[in-house]
SERO-4910 file (N, C-alpha, C, O; in steps of 0.05 Angstrom, whole numbers):
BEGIN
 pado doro    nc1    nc2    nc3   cac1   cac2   cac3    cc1    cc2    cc3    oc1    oc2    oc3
  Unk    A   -241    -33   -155   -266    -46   -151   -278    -51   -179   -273    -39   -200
  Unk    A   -293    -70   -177   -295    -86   -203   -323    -68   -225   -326    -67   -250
  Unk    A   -335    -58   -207   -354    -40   -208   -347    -24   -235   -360    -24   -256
  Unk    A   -329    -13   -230   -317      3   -255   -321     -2   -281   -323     15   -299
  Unk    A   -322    -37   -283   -325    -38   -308   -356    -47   -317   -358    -56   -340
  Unk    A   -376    -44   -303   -402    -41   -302   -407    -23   -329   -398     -2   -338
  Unk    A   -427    -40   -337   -434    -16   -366   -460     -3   -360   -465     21   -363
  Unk    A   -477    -21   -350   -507     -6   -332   -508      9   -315   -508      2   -292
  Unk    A   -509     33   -322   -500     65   -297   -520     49   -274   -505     39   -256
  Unk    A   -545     45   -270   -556     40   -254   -547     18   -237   -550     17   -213
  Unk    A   -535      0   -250   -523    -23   -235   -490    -12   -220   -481    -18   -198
  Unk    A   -479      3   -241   -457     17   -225   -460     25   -209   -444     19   -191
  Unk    A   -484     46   -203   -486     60   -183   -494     42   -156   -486     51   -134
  Unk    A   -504     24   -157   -509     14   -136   -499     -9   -129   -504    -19   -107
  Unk    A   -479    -22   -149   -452    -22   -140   -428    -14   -125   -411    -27   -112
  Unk    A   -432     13   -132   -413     29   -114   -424     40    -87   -410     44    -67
  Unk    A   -445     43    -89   -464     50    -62   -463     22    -37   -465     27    -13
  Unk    A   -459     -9    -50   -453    -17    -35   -425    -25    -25   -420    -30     -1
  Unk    A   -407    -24    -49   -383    -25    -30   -372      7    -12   -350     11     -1
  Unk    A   -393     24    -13   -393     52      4   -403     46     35   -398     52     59
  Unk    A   -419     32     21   -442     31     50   -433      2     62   -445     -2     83
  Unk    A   -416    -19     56   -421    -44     66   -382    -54     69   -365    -53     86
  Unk    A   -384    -68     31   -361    -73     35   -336    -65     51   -325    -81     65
  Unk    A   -324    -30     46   -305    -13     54   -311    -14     91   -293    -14    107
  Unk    A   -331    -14     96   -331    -15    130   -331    -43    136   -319    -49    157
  Unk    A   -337    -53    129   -335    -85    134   -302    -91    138   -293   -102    159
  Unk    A   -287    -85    120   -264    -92    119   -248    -71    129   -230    -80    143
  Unk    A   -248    -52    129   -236    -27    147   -243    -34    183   -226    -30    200
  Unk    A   -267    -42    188   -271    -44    212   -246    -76    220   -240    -78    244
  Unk    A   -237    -92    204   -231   -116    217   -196    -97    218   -179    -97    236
  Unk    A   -194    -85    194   -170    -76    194   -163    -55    221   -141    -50    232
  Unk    A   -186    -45    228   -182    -19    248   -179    -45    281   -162    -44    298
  Unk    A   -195    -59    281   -189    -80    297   -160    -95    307   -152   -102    329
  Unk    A   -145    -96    276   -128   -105    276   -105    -85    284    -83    -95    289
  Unk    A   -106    -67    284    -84    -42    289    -92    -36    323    -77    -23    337
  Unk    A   -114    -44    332   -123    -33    354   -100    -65    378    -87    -61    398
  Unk    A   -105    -88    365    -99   -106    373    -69   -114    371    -62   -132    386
  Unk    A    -52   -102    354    -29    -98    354    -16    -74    354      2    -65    340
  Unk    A    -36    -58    384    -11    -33    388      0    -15    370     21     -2    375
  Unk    A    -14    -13    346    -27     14    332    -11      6    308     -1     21    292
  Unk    A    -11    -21    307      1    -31    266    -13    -52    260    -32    -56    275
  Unk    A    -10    -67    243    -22    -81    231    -15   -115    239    -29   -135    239
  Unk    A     14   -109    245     18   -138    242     43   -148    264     66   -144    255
  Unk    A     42   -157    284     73   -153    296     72   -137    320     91   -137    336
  Unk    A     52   -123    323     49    -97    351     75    -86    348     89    -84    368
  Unk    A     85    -76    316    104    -58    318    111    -56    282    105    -75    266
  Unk    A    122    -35    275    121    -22    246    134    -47    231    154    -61    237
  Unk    A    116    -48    206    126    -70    180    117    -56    160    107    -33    158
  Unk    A    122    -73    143    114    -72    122    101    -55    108    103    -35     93
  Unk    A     77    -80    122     46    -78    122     30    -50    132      6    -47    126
  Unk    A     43    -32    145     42     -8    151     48      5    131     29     19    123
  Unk    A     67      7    118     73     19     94     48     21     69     33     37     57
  Unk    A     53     -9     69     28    -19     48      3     -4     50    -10      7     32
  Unk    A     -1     -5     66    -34      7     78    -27     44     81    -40     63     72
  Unk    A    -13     44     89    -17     79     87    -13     94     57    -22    116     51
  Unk    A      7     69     37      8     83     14    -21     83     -7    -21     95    -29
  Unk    A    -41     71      3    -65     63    -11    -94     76      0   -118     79     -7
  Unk    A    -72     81     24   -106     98     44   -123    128     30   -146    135     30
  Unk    A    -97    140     17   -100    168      9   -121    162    -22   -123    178    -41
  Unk    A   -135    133    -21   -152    129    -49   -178    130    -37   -198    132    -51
  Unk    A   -179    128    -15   -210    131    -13   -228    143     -8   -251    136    -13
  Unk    A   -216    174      7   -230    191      7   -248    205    -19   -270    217    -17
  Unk    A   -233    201    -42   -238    217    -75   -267    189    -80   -288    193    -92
  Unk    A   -258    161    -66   -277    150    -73   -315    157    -60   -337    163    -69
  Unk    A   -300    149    -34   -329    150    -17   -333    178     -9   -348    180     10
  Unk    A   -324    200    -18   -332    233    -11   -336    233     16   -353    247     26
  Unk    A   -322    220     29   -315    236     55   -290    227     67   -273    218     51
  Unk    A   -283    229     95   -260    229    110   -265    191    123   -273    183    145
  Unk    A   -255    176    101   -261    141    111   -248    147    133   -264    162    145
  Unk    A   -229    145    145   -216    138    164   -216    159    189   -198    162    205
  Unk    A   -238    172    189   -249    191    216   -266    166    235   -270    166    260
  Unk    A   -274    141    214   -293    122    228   -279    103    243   -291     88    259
  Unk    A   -254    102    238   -223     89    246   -207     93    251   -187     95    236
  Unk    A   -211     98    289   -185    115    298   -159    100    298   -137    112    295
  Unk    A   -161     73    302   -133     64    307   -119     61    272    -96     56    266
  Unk    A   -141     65    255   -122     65    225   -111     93    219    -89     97    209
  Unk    A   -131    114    228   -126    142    229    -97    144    246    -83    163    238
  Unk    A    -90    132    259    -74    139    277    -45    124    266    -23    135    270
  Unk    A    -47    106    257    -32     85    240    -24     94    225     -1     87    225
  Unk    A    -29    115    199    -33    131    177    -19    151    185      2    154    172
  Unk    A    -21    166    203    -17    190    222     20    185    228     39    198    220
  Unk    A     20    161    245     47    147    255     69    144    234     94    146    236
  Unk    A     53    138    215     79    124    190     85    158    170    105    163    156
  Unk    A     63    175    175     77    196    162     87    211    188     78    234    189
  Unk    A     93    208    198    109    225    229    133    213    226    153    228    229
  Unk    A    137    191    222    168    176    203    183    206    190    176    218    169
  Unk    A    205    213    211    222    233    188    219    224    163    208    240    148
  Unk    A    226    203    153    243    196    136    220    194    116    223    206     95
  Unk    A    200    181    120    178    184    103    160    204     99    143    205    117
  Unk    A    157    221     81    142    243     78    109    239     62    110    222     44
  Unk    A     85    250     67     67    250     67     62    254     39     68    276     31
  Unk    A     52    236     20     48    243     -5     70    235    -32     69    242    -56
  Unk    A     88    219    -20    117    215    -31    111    197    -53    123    199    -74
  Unk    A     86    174    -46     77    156    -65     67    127    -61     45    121    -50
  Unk    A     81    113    -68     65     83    -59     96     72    -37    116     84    -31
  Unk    A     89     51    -30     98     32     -4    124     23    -16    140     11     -1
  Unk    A    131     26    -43    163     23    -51    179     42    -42    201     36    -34
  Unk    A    169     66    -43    189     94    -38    191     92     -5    212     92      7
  Unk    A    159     91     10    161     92     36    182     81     51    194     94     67
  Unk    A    188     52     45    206     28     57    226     44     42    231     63     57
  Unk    A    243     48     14    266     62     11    270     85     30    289     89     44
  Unk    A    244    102     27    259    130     52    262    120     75    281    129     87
  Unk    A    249    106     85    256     94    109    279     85    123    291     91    144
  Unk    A    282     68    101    311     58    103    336     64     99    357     53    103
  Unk    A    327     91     86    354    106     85    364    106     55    381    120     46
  Unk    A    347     83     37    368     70     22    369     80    -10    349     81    -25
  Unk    A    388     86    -16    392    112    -37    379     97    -62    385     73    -64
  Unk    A    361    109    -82    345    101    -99    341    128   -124    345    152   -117
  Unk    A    337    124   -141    339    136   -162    308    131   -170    301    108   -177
  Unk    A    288    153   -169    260    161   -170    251    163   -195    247    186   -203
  Unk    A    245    143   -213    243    144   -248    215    145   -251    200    125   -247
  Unk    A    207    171   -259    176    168   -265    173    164   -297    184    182   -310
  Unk    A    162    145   -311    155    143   -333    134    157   -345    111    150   -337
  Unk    A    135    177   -365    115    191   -373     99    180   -393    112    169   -411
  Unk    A     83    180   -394     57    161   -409     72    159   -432     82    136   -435
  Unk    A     80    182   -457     83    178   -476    114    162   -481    118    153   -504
  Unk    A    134    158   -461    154    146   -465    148    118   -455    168    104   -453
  Unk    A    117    104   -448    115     75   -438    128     67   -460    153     67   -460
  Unk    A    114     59   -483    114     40   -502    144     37   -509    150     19   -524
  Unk    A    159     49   -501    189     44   -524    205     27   -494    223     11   -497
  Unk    A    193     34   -469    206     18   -448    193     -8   -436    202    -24   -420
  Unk    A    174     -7   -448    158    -36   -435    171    -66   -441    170    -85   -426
  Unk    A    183    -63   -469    195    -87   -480    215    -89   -456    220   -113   -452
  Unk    A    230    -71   -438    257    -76   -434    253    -81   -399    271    -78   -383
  Unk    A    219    -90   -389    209    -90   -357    209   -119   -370    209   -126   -393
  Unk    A    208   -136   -338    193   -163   -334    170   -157   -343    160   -135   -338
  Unk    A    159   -178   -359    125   -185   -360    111   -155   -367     87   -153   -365
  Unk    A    126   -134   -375    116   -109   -389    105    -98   -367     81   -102   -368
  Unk    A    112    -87   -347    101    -80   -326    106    -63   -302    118    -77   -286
  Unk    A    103    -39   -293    121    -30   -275    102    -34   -243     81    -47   -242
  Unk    A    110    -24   -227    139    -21   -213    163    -43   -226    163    -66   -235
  Unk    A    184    -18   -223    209    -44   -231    225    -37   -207    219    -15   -198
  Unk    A    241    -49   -196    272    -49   -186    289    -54   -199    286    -75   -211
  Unk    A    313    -40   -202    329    -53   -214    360    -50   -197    366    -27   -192
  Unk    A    372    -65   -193    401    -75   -177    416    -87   -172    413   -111   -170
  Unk    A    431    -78   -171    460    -99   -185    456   -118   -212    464   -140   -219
  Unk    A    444   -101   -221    447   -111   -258    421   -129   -257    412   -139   -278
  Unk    A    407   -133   -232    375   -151   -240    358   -127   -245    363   -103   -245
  Unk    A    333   -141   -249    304   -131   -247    285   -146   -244    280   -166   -257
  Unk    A    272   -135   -224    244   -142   -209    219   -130   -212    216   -106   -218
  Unk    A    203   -143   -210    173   -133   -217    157   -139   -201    162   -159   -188
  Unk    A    129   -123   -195    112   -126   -175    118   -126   -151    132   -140   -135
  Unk    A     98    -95   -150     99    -83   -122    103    -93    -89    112    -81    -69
  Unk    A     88   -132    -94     88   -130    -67    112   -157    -68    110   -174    -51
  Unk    A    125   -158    -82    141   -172    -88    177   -164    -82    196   -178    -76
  Unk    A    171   -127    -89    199   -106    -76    185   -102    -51    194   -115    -33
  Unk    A    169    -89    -47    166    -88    -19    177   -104     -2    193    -94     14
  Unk    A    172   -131      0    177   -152      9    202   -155     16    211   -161     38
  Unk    A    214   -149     -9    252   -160     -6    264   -127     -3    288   -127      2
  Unk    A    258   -115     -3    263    -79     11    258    -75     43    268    -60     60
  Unk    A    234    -97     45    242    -94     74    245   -113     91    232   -115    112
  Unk    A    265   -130     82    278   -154     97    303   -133     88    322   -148     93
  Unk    A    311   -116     81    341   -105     80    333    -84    102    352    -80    117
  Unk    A    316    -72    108    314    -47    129    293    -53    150    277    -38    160
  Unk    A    297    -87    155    277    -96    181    252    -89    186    246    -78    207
  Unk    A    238    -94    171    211    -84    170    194   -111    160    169   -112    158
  Unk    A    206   -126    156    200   -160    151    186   -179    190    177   -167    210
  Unk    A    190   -204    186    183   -219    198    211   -223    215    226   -205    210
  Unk    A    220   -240    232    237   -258    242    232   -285    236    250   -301    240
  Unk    A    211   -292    228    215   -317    219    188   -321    200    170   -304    196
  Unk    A    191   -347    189    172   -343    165    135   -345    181    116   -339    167
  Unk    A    131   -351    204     99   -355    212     95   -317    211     74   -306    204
  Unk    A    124   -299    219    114   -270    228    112   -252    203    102   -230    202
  Unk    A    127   -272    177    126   -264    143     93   -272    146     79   -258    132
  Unk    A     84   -286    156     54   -289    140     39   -275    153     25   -259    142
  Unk    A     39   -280    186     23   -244    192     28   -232    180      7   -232    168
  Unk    A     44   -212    166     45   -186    159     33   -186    129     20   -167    121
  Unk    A     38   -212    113     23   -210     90      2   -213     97    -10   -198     83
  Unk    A    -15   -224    111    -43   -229    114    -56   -201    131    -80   -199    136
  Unk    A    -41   -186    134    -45   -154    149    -54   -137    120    -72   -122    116
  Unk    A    -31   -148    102    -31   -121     81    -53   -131     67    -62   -118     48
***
């Protein structure tokens, strides 16, 4: 939120007080709508993506808005709930790259970059930037970009390109 970079505490603050009080339910409520309306996911009335996407980002908002967001949204609560009940995906594992890899079974090598070793590896990412993939001798960048092509290999994609744009327009 853009808020952050607010230099007037007083304007921050009530900044953040409205995307607490307005923005975050506003858009949580169309999202909780949307999970309610497709049979407890987002996009498809059955697990994508976009499920992934959204559960790996949910665990940011409680530290924001100091309480339990998604007590006010049962079918996202429940959504959240579903995708960590996924053997394969475990609760806390990380963002929506790993989820779709555990999911899929698909063997991956877990490289966390430690702050002080960025600089000597950035020259050698696309566009200086991580998430990376890298396979069969390429590399890829941006998150929703692997996601994407990670889960057209473990069906978690569209069947055709109108059900590719539900699901991006979900996440």
């Amino acid at each position: 939120m853009l808020f952050h970079y607010e230099q007037d505490e007083a304007k921050k603050k009530a900044l953040k007080e409205t995307a607490i009080n307005e923005t975050i339910p506003y858009y949580m409520g169309r999202f909780d709508a949307l999970a309610e309306k497709n049979k407890g996911h987002l996009a498809l009335g059955r697990l994508t993506w976009a499920d992934f996407y959204f559960t790996s980002f949910a665990p940011s908002f409680d530290p924001f808005t100091g309480e339990d967001t998604f007590a006010k949204y049962p079918n996202l609560q429940a959504l959240i709930d579903k995708v960590h009940a996924i053997p394969a995906v475990k609760k806390g594992r990380a963002e929506c790259i790993r989820f779709i890899l555990s999911y899929g079974n698909l063997a991956f090598e877990d490289v966390r970059v430690p702050y002080e070793e960025w600089p000597a590896l950035k020259p050698q990412t696309p566009f200086g930037f991580l998430p990376m993939l890298e396979h069969e001798g390429k590399k890829a960048h941006q998150s929703t970009a692997i996601c994407r092509y990670l889960a057209k290999k473990v069906n978690l994609g569209g069947k055709d390109d109108w059900e590719d744009l539900e699901i991006d327009a979900a996440r």
